[in-house]
GUVEX-385196 format. One record per atom (N, C-alpha, C): residue in three letters; atom name; z, y, x. Coordinates in steps of 0.05 Angstrom, whole numbers, plus 5000, padded with zeros to 4 digits. Atoms other than C-alpha are relative to their C-alpha. Layout:
N
+-----+----+------+------+------+
|   r |  a |    w |    v |    u |
+-----+----+------+------+------+
| ALA | CA |    Z |    Y |    X |
...
+-----+----+------+------+------+
***
This chain:
188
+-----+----+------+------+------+
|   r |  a |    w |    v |    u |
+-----+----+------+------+------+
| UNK |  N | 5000 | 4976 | 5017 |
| UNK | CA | 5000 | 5000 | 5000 |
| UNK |  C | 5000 | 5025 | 5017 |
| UNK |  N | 4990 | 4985 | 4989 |
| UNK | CA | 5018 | 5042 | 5055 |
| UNK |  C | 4976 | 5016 | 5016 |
| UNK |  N | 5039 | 4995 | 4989 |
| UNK | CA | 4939 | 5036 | 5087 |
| UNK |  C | 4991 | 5011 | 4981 |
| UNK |  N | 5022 | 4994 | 5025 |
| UNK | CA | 4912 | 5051 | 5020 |
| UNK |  C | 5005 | 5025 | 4997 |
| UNK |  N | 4995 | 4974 | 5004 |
| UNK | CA | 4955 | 5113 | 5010 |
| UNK |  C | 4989 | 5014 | 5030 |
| UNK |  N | 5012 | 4993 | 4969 |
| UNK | CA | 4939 | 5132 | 5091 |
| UNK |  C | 4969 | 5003 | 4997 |
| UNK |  N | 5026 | 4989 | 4988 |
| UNK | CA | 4866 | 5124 | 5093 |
| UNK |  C | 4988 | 5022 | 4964 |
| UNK |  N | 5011 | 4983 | 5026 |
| UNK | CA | 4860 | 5165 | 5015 |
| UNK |  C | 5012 | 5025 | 5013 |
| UNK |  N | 4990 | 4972 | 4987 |
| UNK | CA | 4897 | 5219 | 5058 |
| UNK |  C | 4983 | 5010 | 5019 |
| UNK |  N | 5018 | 4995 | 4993 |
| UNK | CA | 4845 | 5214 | 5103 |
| UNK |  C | 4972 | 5001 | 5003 |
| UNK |  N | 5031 | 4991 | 5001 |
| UNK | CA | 4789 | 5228 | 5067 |
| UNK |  C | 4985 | 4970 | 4995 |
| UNK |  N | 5026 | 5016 | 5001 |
| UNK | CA | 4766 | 5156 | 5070 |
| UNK |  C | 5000 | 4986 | 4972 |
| UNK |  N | 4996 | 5016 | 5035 |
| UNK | CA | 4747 | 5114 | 5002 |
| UNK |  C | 5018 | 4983 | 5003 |
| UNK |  N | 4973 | 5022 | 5012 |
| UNK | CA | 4804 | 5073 | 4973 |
| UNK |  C | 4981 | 4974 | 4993 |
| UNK |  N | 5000 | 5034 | 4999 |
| UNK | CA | 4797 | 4995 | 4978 |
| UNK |  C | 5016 | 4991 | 4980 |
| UNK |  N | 4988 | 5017 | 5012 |
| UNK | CA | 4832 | 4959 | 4928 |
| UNK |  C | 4999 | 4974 | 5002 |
| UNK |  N | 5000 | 5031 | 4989 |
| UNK | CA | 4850 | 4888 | 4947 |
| UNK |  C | 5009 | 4988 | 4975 |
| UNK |  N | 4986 | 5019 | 5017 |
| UNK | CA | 4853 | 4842 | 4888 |
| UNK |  C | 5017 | 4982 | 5002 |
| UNK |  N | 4983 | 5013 | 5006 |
| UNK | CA | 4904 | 4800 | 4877 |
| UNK |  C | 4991 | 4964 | 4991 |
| UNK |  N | 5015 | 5027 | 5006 |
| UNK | CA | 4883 | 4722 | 4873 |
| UNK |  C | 5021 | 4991 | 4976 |
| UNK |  N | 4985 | 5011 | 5018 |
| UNK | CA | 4910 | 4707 | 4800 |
| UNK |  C | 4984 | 4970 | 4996 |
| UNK |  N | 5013 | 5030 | 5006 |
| UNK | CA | 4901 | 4632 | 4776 |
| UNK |  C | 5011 | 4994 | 4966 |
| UNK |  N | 4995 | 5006 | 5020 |
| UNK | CA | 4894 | 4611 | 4703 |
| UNK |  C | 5017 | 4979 | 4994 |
| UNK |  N | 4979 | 5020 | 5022 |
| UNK | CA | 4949 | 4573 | 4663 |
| UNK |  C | 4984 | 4973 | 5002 |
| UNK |  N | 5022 | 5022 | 5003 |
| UNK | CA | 4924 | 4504 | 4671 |
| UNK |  C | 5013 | 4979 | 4979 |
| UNK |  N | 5001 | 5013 | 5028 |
| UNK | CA | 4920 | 4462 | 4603 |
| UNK |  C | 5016 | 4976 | 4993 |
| UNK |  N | 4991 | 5018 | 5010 |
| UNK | CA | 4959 | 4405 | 4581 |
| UNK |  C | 5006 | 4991 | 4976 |
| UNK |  N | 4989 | 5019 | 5015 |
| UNK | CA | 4966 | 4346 | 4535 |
| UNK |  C | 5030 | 4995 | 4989 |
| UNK |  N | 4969 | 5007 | 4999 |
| UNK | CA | 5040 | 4338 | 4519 |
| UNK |  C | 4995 | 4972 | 4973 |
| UNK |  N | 4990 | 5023 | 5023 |
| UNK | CA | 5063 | 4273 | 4479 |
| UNK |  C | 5029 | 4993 | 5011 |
| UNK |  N | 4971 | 5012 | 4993 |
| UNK | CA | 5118 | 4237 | 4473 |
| UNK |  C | 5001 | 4969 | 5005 |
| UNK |  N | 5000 | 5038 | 4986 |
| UNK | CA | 5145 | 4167 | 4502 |
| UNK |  C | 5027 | 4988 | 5000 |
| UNK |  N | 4963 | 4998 | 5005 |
| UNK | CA | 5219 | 4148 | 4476 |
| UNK |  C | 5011 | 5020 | 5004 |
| UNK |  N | 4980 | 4967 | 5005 |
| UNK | CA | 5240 | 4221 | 4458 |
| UNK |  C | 4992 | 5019 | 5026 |
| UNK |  N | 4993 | 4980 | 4972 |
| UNK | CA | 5221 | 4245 | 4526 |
| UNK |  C | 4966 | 5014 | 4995 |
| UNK |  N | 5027 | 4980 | 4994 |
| UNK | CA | 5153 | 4296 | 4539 |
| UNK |  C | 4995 | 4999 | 5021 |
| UNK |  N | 5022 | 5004 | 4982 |
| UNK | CA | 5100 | 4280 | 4579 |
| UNK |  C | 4974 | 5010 | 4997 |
| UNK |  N | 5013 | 4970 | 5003 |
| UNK | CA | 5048 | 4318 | 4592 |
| UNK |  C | 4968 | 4995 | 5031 |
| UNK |  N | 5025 | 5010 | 4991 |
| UNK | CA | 4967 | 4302 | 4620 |
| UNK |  C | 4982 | 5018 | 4999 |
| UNK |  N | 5012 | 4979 | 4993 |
| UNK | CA | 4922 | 4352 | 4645 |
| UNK |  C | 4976 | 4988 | 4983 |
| UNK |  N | 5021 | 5022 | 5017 |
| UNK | CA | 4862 | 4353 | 4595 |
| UNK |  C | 4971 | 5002 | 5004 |
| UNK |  N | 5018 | 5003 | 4989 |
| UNK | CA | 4815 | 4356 | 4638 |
| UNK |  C | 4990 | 4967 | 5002 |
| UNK |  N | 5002 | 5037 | 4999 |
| UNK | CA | 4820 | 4280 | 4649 |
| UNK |  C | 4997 | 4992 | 4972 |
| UNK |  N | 4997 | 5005 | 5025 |
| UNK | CA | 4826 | 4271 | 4569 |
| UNK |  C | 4966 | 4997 | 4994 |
| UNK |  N | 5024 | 5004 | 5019 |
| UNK | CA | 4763 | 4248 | 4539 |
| UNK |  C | 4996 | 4996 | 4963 |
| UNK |  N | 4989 | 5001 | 5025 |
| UNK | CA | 4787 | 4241 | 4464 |
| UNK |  C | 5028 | 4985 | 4992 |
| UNK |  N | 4980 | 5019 | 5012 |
| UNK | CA | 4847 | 4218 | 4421 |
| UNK |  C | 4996 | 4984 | 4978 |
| UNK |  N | 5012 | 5021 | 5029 |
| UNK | CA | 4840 | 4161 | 4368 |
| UNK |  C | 5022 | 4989 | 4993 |
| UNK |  N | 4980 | 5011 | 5016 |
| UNK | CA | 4892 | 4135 | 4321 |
| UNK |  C | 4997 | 4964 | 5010 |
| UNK |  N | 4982 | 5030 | 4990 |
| UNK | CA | 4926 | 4064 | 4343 |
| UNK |  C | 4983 | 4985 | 4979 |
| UNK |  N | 5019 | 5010 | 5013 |
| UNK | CA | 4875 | 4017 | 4322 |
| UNK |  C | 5013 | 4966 | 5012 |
| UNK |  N | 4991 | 5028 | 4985 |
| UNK | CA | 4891 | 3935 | 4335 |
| UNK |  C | 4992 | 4994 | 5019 |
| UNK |  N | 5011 | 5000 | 4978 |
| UNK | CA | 4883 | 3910 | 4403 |
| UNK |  C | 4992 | 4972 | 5000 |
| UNK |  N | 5010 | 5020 | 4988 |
| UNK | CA | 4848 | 3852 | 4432 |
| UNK |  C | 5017 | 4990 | 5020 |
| UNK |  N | 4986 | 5012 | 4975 |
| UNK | CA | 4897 | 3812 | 4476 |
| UNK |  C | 4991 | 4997 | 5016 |
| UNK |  N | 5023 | 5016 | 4978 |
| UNK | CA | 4867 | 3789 | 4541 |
| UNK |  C | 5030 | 4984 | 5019 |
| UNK |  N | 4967 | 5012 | 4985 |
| UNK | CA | 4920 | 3736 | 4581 |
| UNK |  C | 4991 | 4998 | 5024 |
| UNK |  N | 5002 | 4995 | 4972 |
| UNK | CA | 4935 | 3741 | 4646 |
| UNK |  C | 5004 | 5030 | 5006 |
| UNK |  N | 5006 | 4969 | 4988 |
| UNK | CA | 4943 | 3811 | 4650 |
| UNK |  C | 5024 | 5016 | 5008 |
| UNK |  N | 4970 | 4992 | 4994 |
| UNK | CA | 5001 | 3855 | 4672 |
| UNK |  C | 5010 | 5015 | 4980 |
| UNK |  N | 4991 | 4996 | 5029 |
| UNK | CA | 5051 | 3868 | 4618 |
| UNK |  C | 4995 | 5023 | 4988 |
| UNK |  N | 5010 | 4976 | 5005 |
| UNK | CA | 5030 | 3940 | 4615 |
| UNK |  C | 4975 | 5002 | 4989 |
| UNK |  N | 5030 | 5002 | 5024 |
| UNK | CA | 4961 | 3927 | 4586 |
| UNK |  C | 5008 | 4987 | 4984 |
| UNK |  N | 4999 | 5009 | 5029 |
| UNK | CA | 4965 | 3921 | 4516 |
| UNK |  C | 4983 | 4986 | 4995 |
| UNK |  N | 5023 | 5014 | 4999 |
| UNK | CA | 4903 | 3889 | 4517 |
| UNK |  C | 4976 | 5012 | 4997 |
| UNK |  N | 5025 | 4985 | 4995 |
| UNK | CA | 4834 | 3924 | 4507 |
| UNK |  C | 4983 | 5002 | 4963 |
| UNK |  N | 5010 | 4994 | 5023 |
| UNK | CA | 4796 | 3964 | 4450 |
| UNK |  C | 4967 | 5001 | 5003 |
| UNK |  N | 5023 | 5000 | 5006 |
| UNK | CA | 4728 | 3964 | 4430 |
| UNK |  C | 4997 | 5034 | 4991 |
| UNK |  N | 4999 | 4972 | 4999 |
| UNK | CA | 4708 | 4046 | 4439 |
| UNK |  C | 4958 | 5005 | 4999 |
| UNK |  N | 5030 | 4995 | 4999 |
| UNK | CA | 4631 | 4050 | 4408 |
| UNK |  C | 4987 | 4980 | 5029 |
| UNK |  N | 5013 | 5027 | 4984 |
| UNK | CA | 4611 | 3982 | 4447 |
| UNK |  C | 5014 | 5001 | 5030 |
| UNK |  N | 4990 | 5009 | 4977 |
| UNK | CA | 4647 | 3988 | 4505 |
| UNK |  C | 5032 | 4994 | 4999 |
| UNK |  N | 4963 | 5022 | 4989 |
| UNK | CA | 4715 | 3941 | 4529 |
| UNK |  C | 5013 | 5026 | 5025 |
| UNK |  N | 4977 | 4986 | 4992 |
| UNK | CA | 4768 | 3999 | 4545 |
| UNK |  C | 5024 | 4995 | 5002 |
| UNK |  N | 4972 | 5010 | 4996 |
| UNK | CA | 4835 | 3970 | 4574 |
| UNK |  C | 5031 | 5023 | 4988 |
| UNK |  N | 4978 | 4984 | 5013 |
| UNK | CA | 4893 | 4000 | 4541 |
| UNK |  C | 5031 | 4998 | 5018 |
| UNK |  N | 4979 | 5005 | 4991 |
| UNK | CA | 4958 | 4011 | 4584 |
| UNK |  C | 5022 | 5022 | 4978 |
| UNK |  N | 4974 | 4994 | 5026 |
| UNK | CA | 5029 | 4021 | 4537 |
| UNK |  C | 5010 | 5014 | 5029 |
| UNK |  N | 4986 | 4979 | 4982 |
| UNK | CA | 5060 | 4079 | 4592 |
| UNK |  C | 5034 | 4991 | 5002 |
| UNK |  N | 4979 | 5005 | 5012 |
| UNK | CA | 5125 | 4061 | 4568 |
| UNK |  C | 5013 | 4978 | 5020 |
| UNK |  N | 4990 | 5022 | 4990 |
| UNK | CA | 5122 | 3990 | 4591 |
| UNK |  C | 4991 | 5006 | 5031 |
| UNK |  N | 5015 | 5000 | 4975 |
| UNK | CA | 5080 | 4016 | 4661 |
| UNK |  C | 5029 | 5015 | 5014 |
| UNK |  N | 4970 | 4987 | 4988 |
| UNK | CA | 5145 | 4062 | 4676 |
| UNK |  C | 5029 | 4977 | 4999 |
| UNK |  N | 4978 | 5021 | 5005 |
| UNK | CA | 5189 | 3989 | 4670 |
| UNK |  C | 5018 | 5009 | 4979 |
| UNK |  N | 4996 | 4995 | 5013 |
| UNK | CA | 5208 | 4008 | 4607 |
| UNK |  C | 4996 | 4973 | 4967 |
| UNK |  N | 5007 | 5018 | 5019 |
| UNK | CA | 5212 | 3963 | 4544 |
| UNK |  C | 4971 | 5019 | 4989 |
| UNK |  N | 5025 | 4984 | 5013 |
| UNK | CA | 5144 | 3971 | 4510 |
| UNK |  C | 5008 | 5016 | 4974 |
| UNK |  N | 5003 | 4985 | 5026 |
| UNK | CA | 5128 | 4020 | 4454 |
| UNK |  C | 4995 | 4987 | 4975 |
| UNK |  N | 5012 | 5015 | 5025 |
| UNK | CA | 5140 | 4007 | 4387 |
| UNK |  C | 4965 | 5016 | 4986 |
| UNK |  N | 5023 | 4993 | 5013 |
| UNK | CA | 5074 | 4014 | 4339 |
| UNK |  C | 5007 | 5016 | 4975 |
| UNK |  N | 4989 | 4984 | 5023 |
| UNK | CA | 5089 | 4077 | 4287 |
| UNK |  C | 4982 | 5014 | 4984 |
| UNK |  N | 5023 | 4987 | 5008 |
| UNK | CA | 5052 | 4115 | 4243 |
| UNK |  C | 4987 | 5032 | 5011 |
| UNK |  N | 5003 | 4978 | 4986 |
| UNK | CA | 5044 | 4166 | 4298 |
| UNK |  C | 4988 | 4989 | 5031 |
| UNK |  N | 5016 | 5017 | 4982 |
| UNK | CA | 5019 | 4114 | 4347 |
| UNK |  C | 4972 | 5012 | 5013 |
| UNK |  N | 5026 | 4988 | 4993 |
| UNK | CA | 4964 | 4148 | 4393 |
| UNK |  C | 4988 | 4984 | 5028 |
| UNK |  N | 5011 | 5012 | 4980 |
| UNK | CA | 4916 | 4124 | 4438 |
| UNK |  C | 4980 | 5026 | 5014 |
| UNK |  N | 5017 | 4984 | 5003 |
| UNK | CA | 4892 | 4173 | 4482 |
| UNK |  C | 4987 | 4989 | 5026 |
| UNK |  N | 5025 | 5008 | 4989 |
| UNK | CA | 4825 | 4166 | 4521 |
| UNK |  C | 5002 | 5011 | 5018 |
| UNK |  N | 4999 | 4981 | 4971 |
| UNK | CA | 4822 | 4185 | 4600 |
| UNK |  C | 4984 | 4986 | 5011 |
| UNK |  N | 5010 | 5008 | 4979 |
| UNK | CA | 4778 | 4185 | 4651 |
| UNK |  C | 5000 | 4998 | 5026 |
| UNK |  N | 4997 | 4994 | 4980 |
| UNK | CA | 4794 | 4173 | 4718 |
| UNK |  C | 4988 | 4977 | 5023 |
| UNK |  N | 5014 | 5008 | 4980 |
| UNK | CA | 4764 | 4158 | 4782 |
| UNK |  C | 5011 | 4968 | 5025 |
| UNK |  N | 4985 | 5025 | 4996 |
| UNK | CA | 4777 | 4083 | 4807 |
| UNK |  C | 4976 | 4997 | 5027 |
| UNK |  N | 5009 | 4999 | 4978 |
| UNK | CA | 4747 | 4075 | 4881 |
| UNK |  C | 4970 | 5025 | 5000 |
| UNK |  N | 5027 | 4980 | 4993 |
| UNK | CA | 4668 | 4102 | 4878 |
| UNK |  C | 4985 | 5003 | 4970 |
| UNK |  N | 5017 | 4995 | 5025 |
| UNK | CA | 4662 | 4103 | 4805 |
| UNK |  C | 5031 | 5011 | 4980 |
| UNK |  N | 4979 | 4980 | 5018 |
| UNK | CA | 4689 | 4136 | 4738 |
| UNK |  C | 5016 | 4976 | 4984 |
| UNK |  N | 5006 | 5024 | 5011 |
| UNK | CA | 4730 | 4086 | 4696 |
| UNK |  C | 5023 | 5012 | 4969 |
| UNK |  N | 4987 | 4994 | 5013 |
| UNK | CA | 4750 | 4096 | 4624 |
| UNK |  C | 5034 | 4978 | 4992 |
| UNK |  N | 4980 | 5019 | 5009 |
| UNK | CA | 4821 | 4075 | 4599 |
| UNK |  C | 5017 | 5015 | 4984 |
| UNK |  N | 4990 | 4989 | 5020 |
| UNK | CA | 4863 | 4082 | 4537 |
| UNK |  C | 5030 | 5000 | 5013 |
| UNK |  N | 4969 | 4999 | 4997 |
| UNK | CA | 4940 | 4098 | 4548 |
| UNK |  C | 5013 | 5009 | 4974 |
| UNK |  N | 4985 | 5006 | 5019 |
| UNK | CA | 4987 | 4084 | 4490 |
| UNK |  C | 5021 | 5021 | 4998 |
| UNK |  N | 4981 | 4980 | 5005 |
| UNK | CA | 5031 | 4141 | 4463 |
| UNK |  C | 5014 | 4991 | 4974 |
| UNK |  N | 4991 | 5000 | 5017 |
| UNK | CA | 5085 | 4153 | 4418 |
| UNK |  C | 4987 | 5013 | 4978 |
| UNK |  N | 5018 | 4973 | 5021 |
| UNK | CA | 5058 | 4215 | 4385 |
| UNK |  C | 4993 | 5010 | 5014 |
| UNK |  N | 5008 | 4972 | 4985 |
| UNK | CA | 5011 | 4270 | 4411 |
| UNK |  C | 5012 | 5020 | 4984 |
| UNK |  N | 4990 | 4978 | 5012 |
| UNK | CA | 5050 | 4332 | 4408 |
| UNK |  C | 4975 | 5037 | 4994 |
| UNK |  N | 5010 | 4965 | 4998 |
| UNK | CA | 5004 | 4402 | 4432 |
| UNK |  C | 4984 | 4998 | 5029 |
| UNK |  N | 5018 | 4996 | 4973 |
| UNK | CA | 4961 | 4421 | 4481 |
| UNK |  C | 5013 | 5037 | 5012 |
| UNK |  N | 4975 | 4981 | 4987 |
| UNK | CA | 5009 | 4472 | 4523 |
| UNK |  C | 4978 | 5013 | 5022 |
| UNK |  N | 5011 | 4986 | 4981 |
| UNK | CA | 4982 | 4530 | 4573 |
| UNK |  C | 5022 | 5006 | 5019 |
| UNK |  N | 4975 | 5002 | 4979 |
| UNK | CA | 5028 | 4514 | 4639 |
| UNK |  C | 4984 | 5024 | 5025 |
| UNK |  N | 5011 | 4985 | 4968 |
| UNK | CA | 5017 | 4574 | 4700 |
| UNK |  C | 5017 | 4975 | 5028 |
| UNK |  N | 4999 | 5010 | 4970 |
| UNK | CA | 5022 | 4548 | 4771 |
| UNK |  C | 5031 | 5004 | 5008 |
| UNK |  N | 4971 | 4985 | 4988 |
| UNK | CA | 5083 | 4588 | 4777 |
| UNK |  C | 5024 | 4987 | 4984 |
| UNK |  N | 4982 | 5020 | 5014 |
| UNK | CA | 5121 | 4540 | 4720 |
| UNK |  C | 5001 | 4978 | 5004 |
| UNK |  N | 4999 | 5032 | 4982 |
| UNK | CA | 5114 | 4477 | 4762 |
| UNK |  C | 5008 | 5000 | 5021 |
| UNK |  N | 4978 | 5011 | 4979 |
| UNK | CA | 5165 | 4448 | 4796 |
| UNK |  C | 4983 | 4976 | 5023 |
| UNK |  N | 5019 | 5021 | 4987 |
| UNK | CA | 5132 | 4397 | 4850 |
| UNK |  C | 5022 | 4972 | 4993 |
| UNK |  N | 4981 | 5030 | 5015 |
| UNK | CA | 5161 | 4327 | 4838 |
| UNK |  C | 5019 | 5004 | 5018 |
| UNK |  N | 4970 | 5006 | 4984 |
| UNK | CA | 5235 | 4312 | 4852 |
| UNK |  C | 5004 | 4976 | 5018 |
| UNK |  N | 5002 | 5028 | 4961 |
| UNK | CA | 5249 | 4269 | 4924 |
| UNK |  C | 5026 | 4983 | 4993 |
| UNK |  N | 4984 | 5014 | 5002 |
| UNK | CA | 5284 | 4214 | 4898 |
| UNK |  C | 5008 | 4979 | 5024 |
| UNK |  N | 5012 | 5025 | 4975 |
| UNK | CA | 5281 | 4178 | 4970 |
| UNK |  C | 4985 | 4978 | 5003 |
| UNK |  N | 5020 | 5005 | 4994 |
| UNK | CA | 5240 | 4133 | 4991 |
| UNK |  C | 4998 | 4974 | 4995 |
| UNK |  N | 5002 | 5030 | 5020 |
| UNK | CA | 5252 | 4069 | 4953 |
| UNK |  C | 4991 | 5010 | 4969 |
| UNK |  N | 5009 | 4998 | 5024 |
| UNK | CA | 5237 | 4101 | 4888 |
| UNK |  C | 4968 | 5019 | 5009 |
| UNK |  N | 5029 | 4985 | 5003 |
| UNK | CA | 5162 | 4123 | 4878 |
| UNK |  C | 5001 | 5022 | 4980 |
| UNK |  N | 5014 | 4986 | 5017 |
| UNK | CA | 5140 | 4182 | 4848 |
| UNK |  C | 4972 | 5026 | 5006 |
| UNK |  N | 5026 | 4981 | 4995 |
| UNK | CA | 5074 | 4205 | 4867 |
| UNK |  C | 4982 | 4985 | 4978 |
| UNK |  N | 5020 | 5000 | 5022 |
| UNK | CA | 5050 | 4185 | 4805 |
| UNK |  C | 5017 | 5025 | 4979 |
| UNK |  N | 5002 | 4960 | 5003 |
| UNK | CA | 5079 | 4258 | 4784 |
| UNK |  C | 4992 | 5013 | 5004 |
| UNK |  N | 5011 | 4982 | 4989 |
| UNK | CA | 5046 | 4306 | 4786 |
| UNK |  C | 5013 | 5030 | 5011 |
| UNK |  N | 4976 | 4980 | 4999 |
| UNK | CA | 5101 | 4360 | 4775 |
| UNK |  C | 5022 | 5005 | 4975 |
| UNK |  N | 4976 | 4993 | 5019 |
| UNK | CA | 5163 | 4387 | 4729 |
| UNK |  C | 4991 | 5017 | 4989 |
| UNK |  N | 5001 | 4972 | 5019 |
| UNK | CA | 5129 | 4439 | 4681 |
| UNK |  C | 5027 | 5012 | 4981 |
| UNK |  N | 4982 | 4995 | 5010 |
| UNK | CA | 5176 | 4483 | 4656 |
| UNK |  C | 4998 | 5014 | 4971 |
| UNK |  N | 5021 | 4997 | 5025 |
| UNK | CA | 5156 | 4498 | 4585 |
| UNK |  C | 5031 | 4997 | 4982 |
| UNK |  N | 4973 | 4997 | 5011 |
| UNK | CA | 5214 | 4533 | 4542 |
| UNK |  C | 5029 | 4994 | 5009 |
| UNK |  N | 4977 | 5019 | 4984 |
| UNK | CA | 5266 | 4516 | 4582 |
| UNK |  C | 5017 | 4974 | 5001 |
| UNK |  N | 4996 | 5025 | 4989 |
| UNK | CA | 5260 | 4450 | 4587 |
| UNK |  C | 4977 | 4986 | 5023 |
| UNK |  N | 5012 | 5015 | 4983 |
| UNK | CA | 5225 | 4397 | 4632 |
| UNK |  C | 4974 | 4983 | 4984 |
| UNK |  N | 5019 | 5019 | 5020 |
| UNK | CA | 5158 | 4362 | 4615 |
| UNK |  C | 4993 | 4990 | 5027 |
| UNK |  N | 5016 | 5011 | 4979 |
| UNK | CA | 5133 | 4310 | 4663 |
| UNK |  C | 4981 | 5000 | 5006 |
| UNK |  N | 5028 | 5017 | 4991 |
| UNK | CA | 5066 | 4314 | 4691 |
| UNK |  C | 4988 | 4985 | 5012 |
| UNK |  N | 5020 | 5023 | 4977 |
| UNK | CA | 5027 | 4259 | 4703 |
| UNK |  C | 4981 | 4994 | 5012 |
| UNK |  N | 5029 | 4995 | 4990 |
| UNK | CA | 4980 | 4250 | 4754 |
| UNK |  C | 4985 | 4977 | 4994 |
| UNK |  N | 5013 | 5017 | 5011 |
| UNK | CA | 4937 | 4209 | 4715 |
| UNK |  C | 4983 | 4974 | 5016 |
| UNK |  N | 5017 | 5020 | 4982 |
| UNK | CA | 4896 | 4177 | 4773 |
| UNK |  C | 5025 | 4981 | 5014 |
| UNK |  N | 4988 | 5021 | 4990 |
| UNK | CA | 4957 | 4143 | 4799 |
| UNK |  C | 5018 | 4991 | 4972 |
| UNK |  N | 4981 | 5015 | 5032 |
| UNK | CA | 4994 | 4128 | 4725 |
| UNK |  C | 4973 | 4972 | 4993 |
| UNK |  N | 5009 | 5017 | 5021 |
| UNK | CA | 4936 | 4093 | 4692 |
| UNK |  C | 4984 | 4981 | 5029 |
| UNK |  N | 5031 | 5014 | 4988 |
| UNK | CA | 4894 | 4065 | 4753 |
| UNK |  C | 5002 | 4974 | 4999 |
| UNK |  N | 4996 | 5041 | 5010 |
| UNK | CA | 4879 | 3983 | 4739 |
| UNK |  C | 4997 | 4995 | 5029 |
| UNK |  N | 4991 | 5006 | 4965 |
| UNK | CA | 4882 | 3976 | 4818 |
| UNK |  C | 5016 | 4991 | 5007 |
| UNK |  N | 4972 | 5001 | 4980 |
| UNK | CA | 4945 | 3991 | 4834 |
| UNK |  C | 5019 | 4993 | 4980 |
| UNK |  N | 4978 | 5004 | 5025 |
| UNK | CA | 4982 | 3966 | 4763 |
| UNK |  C | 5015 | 4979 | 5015 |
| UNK |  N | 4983 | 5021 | 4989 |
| UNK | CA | 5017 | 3913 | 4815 |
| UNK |  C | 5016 | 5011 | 5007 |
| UNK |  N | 4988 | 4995 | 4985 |
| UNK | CA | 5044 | 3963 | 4852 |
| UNK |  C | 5030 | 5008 | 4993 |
| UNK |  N | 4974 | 4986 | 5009 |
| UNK | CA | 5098 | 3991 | 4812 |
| UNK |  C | 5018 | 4971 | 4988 |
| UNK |  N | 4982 | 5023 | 5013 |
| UNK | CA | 5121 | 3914 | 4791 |
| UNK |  C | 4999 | 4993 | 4972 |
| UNK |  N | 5012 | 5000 | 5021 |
| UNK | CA | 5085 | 3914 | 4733 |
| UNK |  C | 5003 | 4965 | 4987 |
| UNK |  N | 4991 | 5030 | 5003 |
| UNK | CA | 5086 | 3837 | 4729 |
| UNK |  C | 5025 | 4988 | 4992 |
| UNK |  N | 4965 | 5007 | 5008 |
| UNK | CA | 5162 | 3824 | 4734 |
| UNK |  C | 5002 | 5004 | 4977 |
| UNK |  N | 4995 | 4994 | 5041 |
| UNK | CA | 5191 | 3813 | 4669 |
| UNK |  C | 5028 | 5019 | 5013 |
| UNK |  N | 4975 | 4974 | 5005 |
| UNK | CA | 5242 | 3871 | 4654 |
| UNK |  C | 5027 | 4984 | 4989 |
| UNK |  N | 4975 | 5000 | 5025 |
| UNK | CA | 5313 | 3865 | 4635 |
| UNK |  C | 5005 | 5004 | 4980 |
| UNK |  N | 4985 | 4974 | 5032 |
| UNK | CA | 5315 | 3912 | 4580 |
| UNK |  C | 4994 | 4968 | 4980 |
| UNK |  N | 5010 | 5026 | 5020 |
| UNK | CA | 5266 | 3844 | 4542 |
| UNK |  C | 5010 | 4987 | 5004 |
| UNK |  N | 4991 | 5023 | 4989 |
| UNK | CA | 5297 | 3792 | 4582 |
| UNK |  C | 5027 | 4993 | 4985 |
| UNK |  N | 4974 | 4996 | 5008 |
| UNK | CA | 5362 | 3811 | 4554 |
| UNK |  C | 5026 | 4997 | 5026 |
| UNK |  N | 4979 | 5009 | 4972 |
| UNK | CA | 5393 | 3796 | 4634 |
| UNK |  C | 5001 | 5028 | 5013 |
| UNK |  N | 4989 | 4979 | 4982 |
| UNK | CA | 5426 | 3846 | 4677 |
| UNK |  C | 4984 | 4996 | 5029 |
| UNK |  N | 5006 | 5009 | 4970 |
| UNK | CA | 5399 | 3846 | 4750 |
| UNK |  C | 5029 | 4985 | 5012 |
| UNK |  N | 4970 | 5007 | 4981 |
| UNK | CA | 5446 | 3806 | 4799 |
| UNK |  C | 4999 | 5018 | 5028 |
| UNK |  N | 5001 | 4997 | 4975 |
| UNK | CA | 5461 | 3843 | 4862 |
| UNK |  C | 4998 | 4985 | 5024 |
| UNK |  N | 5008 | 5019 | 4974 |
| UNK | CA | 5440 | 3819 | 4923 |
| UNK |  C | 5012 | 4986 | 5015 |
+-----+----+------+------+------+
***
């Protein structure tokens, strides 16, 4: 400020240096057992009401099994159960929403199972928290960040590592859960 006022004192033209603002970037919010979660909707390709699924066996408990989306076989992952979570019940608010994300050198569609879609929210840069460092036995770089939206927390997910059919081993997707099992873990 101090150049700008200096060289207008001396006669020379005033510069104005813009300011690099960045737009609000968009989000999905739903819900997933009472909690808000929240998917950039850029990745969103549509939402469709909870329609019956096609089992397929063998698969990790997190695929619900796969929908028929205008002729093509779209794998459906329940979020719920992918976060080791008992799965989602089926309500009359049941959503399936449609994403596309990038699986090695190609695009690949896949449905992910919601409770309800709530809103499509306008988050700035400056209302995101970066993910919390739980150390280094718990993962979470499938966060994207902590939006802060009314003063609370919405999780965002970074969709390319939540839904990818790659890496659904990695988070232990297989293991059966306690919560179903009805067994406690034993300590080691």
């Amino acid at each position: 400020m101090n150049a700008l006022v200096q060289s207008q004192l001396a006669g020379a033209p005033a510069t104005i240096m813009a300011t690099p603002t960045t737009e609000p970037a968009q989000y999905l919010t739903f819900m997933l057992a009472g909690d808000v979660f929240a998917i950039g909707i850029l990745a969103i390709k549509e939402i469709i009401e909870y329609q019956g699924l096609t089992e397929v066996p063998l698969m990790p408990r997190c695929v619900r099994g796969v929908i028929n989306l205008r002729g093509a076989v779209v794998p459906v992952v329940d979020l719920l159960a992918r976060f080791r979570r008992p799965r989602s019940p089926i309500t009359k608010r049941s959503c399936i929403v449609i994403v596309e994300v990038q699986a090695d050198d190609q695009r690949q569609v896949v449905g992910v199972m919601v409770d309800a879609v709530n809103e499509v929210l306008d988050i700035a840069e400056a209302e995101i928290e970066p993910p919390p460092a739980f150390g280094t036995h718990i993962r979470s770089d499938f966060i994207q960040g902590m939006g802060k939206v009314r003063g609370k927390f919405v999780i965002l997910l970074n969709v390319e590592k939540t839904v990818s059919l790659d890496a659904m081993g990695e988070l232990g997707d297989d293991a059966p859960m306690a919560a179903e099992a009805g067994l406690e873990e034993a300590a080691a």
